[in-house]
N, C-alpha and C positions, 0 to 999 in steps of 0.2 A: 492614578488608579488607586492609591493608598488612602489618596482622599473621600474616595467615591464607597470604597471600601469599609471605611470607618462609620459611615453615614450608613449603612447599610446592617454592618452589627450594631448599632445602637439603632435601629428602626425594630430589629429583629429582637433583639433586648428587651428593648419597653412593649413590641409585642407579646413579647413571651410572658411578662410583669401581667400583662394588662392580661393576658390568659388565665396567669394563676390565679391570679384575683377573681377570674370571671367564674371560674370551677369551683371558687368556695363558698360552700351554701353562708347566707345568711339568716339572719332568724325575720321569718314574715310577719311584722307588726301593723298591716291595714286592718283595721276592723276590729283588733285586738282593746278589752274592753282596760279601762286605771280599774285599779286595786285600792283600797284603803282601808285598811284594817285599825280601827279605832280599838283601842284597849285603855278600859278606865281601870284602877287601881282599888281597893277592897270597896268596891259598889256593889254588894249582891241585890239578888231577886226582889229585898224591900223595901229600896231605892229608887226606882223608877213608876211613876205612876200609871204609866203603860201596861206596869204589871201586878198592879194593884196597890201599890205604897199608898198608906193612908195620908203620912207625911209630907211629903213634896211634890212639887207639881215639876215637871218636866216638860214644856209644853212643843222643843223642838225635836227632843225623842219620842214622844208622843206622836208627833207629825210624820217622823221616820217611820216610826211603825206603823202607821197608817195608811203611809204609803208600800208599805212592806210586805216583810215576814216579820212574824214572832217566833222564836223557835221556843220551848217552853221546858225541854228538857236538855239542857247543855250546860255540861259538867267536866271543872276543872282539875286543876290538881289545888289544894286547899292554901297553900302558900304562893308567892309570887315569884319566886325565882325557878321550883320544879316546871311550874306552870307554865311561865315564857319559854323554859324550854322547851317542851312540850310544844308548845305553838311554834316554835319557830324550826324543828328538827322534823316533828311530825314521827317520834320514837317515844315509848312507853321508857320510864327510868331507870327501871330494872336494865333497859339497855345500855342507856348513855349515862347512866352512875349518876344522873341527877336527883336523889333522892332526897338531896335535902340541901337547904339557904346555901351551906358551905361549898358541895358540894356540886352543885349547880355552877361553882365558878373555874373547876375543871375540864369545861368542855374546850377541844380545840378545833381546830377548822379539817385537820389532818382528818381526824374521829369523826366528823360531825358535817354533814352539809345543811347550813341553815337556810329558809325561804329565798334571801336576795340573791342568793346562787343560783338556786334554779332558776328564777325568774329571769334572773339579766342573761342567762343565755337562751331565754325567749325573747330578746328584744327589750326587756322593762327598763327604764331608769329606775333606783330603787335609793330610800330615802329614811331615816328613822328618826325621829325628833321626841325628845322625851327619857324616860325613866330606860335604864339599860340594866339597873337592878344589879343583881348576884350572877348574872351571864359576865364572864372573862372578855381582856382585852377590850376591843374597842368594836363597834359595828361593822366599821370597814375593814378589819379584820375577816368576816365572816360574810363579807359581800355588799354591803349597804356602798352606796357613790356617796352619800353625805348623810352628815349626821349631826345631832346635836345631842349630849346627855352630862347629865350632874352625876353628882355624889351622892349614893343614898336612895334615901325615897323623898314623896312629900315635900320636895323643894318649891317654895313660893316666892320669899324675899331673901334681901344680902342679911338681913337681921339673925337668920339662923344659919347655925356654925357652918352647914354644910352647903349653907348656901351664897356663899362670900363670889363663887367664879363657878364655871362649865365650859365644857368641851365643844368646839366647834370645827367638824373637821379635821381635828389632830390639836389645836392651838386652843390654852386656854385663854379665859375671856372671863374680865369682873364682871358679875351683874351690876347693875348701879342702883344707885339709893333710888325707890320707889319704883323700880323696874319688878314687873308683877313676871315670875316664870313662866306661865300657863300663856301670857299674853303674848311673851318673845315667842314663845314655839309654835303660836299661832302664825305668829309673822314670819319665820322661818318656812312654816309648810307653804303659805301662799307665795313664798317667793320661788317656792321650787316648785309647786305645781305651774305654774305661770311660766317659768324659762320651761318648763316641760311639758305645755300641755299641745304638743304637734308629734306627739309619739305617746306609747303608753308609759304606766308608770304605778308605783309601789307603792306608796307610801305605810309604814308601820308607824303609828300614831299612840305609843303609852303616856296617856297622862300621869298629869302629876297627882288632880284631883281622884278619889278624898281620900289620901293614904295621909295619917296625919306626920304631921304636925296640923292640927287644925287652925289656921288661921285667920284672919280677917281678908277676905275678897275686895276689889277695889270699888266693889258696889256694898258692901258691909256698913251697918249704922255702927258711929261708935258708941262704945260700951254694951254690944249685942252679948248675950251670952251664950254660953257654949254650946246648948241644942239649936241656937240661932245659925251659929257659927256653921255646926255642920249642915243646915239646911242650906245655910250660903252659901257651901261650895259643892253643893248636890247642882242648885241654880245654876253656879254661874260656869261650870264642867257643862253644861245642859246649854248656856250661852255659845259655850265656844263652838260646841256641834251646831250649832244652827249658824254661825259666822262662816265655818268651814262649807256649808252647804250654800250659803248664798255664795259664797267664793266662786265655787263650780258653777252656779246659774250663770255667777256675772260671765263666766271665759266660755258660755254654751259648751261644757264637759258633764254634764249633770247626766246627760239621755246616756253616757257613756263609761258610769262609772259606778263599778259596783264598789259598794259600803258594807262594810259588818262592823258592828259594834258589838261589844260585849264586856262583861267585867270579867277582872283576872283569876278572882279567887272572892268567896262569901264575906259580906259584910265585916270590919272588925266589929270585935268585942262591944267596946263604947257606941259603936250607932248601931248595932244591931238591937244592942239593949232599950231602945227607944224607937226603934220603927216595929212596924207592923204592914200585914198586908190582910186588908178584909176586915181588920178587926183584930188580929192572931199574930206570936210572933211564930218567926218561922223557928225550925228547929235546929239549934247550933250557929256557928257562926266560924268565920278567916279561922285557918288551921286545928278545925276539928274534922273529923271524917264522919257527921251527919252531914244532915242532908245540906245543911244553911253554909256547910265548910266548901262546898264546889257546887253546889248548882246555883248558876249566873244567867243575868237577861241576855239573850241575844237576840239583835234586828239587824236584817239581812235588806239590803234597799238597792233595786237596780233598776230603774224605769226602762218601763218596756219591756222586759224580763221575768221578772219578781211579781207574780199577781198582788195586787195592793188589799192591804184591809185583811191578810189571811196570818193562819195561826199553824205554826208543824209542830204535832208531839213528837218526832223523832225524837230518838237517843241520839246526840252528838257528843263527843268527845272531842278535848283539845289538842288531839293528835288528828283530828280530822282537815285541817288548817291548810295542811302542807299538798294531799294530794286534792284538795276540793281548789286551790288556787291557781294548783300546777294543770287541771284540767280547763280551769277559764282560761289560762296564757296560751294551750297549748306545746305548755314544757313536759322535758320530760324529768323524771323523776329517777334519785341520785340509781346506780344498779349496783349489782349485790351488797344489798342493805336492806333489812326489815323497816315497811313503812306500815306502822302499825294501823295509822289513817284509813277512814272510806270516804271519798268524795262523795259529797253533798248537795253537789251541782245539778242535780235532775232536780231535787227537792225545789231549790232556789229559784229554779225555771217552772216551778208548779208542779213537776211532773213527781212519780210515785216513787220512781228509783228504786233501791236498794236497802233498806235502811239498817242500819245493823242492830242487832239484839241485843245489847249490852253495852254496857258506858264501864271503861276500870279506869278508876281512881287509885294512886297512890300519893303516901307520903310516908318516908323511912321504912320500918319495916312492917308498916300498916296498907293495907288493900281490900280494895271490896270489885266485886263485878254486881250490876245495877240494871234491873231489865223494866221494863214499866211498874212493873209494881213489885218485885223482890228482889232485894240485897242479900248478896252472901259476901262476908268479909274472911281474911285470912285466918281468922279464928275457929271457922265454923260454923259461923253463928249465922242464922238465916233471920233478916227483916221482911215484916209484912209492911210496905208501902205505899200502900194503899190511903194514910191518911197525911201523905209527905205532901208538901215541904212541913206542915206542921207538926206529925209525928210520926215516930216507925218505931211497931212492935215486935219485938224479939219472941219468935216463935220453938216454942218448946223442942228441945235437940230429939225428945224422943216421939216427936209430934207423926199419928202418921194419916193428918189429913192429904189424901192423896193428893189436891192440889202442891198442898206446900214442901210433899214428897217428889214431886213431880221437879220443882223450881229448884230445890236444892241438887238434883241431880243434873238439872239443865246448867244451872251455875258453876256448879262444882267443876263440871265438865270443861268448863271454860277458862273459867281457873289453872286446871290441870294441862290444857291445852298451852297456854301462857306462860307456866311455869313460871314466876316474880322470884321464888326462893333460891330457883338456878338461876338468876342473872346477880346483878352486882348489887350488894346487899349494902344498907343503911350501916355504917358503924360511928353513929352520933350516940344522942342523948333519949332520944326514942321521939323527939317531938317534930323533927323535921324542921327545925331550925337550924342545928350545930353539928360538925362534922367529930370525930374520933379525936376524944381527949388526946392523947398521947402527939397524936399532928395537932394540934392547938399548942400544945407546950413547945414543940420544937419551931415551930412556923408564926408563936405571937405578934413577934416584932414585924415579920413580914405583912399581915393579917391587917394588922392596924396600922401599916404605910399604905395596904391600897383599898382606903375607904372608899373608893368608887365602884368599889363590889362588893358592901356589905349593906346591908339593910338594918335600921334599929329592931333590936328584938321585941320592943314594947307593940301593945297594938293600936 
């Protein structure tokens, strides 16, 4: 009887196992389309020949957007470390204290739900290969399954200081002698698309290319010089996107997988000063608050989806990342938290949507709101932009052309709705690179042991 009995609670046991299991919802991944969010590093707008660079030919972004969307007004935060955060929280700085290089390294997971989170609890595998910048800890800290990232920025070869080893997963790893970075992380993504391409999947893609060090590419002539140099790795960043895409042709995931590409933040300095677009250069460049400091190319590519050959003026901001992705998975988004984001997924599907009135930029205690054709920044000061990307006029405080009456009071409004001065304020240097002297003095030593969160100040 004791026997019969025993065989009976463990029937009734693993029934009851096999219940609870049956009662917990799952996340429904059939149909659910991969993600891949390509992020190039100081590429702006006169960079890519798709959108007018007179300089370099890009002939697989070119194909992307042709197959695509152009989006034509998407605008970042003007350095690289506000910026990814921004992308990856889907919160303006003023909230999450990302206002600046330094301070951008205080985010925690506690504070902050970044992209891989939401996603993997719609079913994603989720993946980051690449530049991790001035964002704290490590990827899988904040939700990534695998990862890869260096120290710094602009890692190519072991030849530079920072680029001697990298992170793989938790475990560091030498680069070896003529091991090109841009080329491992290549090899990295297709091995994770490939174990993962029978469900969906994430991938966050920051390259390396062309945040300098500017160096010689493994297709570079020797003794190129330096305008050479940076043409060659506009190229061969342009390379590795058309490698990535036959990838997915080869695994028949291509009809299945949406693509956004964009750059992080405006040209630097040194190649902005040498490209052009039309003829013109644009105006400003990487961590100024015109126009050349955040507005970047975006191409939006989803076969099937995505009408091909078309062009969106929307206003996008780089807060719009989080809820336009978390609407493709199907996720939900983090709850009581401001997502400053408007999904952009009607757009992307052709359709007219929503589209929001204003783009705000920040960096330190500088901000502007940006509507198609007028800027008002935290000064007061109202832009006629109307001749942007190549110039914007500063229109008279006591101007009272009713137009430009009209836009300061629509902006202002917006402004004031937003309030940046009640949230958590910049206490650097005022440039949006350095945090509050007085924490630099006591935290040096610490500062400079975790070089895998800082970025060279030079451009």
């Amino acid at each position: 009887m004791k026997k019969y009995l025993s065989i009976y609670l463990l029937l009734a046991l693993g029934g009851l196992g096999w219940a609870e299991e049956a009662a917990t919802p799952k996340p429904v991944t059939a149909g659910k389309p991969n993600i891949i969010f390509i992020l190039s590093d100081d590429l702006g707008f006169d960079c890519l020949h798709c959108f007018g660079s007179d300089q370099y030919q890009t002939p697989n972004l070119d194909a992307l957007a042709a197959g695509g969307m152009k989006f034509t007004h998407t605008y970042a935060a003007p350095l690289c470390g506000p910026s990814r955060a921004l992308i990856l929280t889907g919160r303006y700085a003023f909230r999450t204290g990302a206002v600046n290089q330094d301070k951008t390294g205080g985010l925690t997971p506690q504070q902050e739900t970044m992209m891989p989170k939401i996603l993997k609890e719609a079913g994603y595998a989720t993946a980051s290969f690449g530049k991790w910048g001035q964002l704290p800890l490590m990827p899988s800290d904040f939700g990534f399954d695998e990862y890869l990232t260096f120290k710094g920025s602009g890692i190519y070869w072991n030849t530079q200081p920072k680029g001697k080893e990298y992170t793989l997963n938790g475990k560091q790893v030498e680069l070896k002698d003529k091991e090109y970075m841009p080329d491992l992380m290549h090899q990295k993504i297709v091995d994770f698309i490939t174990r993962n391409q029978d469900k969906p999947f994430y991938l966050y893609y920051p390259m390396s290319h062309i945040h300098g060090d500017i160096l010689p590419t493994p297709d570079s002539k020797e003794g190129a010089s330096d305008k050479q140099l940076f043409a060659d790795n506009i190229v061969y960043h342009d390379k590795l996107v058309g490698q990535l895409i036959a990838e997915l042709e080869k695994l028949k995931l291509r009809e299945k997988t949406l693509i956004v590409y964009v750059g992080d933040n405006g040209t630097a300095k040194g190649g902005a000063a040498i490209s052009t677009v039309n003829g013109k250069k644009i105006n400003g460049s990487k961590g100024s608050m015109l126009e050349g400091g955040s507005l970047v190319p975006m191409i939006v590519n989803w076969p099937g989806t995505t009408p091909a050959g078309t062009a969106c003026p929307d206003m996008i901001d780089f807060s719009d990342y989080v809820p336009t992705f978390a609407a493709v998975a199907g996720a939900k988004l983090p709850e009581n938290v401001i997502i400053d984001g408007h999904s952009f997924l009607p757009q992307i599907k052709g359709e007219k949507g929503t589209p929001r009135e204003w783009a705000y930029v920040q960096l330190a205690r500088m901000w502007y709101v940006r509507d198609m054709n007028w800027k008002l920044n935290e000064k007061g000061e109202l832009y006629d932009m109307s001749g942007a990307p190549f110039e914007e006029k500063l229109v008279p405080a006591d101007s009272t052309d009713p137009v430009a009456v009209a836009e300061r009071a629509k902006l202002q409004a917006a402004l004031d709705k937003l309030n940046p001065a009640g949230g958590i304020l910049d206490d650097g240097d005022g440039t949006g690179r350095h945090g509050g002297k007085s924490e630099k003095k006591k935290d040096k030593k610490a500062k400079k042991d975790k070089d895998e969160t800082s970025e060279p100040t030079s451009e």
